[in-house]
C-alpha positions as CSV (number, residue, x, y, z in Angstrom):
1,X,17.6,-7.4,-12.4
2,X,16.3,-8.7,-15.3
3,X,13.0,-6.8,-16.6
4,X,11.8,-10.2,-18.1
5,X,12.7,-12.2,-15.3
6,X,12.2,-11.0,-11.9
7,X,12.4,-13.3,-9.0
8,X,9.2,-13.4,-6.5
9,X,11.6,-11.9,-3.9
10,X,12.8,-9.1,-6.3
11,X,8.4,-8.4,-6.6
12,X,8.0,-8.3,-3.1
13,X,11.1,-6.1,-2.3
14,X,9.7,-3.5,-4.6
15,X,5.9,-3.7,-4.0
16,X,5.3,-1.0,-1.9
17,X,7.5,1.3,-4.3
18,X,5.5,-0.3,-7.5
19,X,2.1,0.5,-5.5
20,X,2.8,4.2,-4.3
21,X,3.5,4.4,-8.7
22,X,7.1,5.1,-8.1
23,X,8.9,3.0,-10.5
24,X,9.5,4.1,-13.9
25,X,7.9,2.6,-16.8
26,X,10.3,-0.3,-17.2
27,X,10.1,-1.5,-13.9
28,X,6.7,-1.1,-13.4
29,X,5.6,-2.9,-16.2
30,X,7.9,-5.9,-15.3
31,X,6.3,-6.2,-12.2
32,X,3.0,-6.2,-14.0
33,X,3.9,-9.4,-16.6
34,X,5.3,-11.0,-13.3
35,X,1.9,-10.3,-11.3
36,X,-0.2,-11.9,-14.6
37,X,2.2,-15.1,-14.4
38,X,2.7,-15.5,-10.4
39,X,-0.4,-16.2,-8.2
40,X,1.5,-16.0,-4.8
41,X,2.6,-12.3,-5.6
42,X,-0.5,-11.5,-7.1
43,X,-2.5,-12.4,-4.5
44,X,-0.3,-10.3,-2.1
45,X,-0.4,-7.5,-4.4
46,X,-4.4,-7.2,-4.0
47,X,-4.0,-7.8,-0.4
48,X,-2.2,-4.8,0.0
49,X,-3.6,-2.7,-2.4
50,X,-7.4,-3.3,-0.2
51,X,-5.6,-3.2,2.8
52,X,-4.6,0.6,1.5
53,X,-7.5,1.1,0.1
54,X,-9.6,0.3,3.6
55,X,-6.5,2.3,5.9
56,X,-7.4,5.1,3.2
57,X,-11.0,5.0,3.7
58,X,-10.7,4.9,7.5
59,X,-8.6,7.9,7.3
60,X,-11.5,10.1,6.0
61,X,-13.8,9.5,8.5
62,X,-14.3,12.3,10.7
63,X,-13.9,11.8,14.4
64,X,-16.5,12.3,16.6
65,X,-17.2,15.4,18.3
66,X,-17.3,13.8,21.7
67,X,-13.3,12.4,21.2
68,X,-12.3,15.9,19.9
69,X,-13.9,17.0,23.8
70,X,-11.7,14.6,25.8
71,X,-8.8,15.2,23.6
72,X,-9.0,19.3,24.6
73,X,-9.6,18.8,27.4
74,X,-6.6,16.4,28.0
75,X,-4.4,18.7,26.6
76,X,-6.1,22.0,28.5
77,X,-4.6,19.3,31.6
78,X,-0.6,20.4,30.8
């Protein structure tokens, strides 16, 4: 792979690795001057970057207290 050059295909196949920040420097900031140039791969970057974002959010929302009930007492059931 060429740090200067990376195909849209070579993006995608690392985004998810790029987005949890586990590329090193050199990689990472290939991906970054590819994102500036390509609209396609930007544009899926942000996708999944708010779609993280929002899964993230959801995540911290406490459940009500009624679904914590019928869990218990599902599981008191076995």
């Amino acid at each position: 792979m060429s740090e200067d050059k990376l195909s849209c295909e070579e993006v995608i196949e690392q985004l998810f690795t790029y987005l949890d920040g586990e590329l090193d420097h050199v990689h990472s900031a290939a991906i970054d001057r590819h994102l500036e140039r390509c609209r396609d791969c930007f544009s899926r970057a942000e996708f999944e970057k708010r779609l993280r974002e929002r899964i993230r959010a959801s995540a911290r929302a406490k459940a009500p207290d009624s679904l914590h009930r019928r869990i218990k007492g599902l599981l008191d059931q076995y």
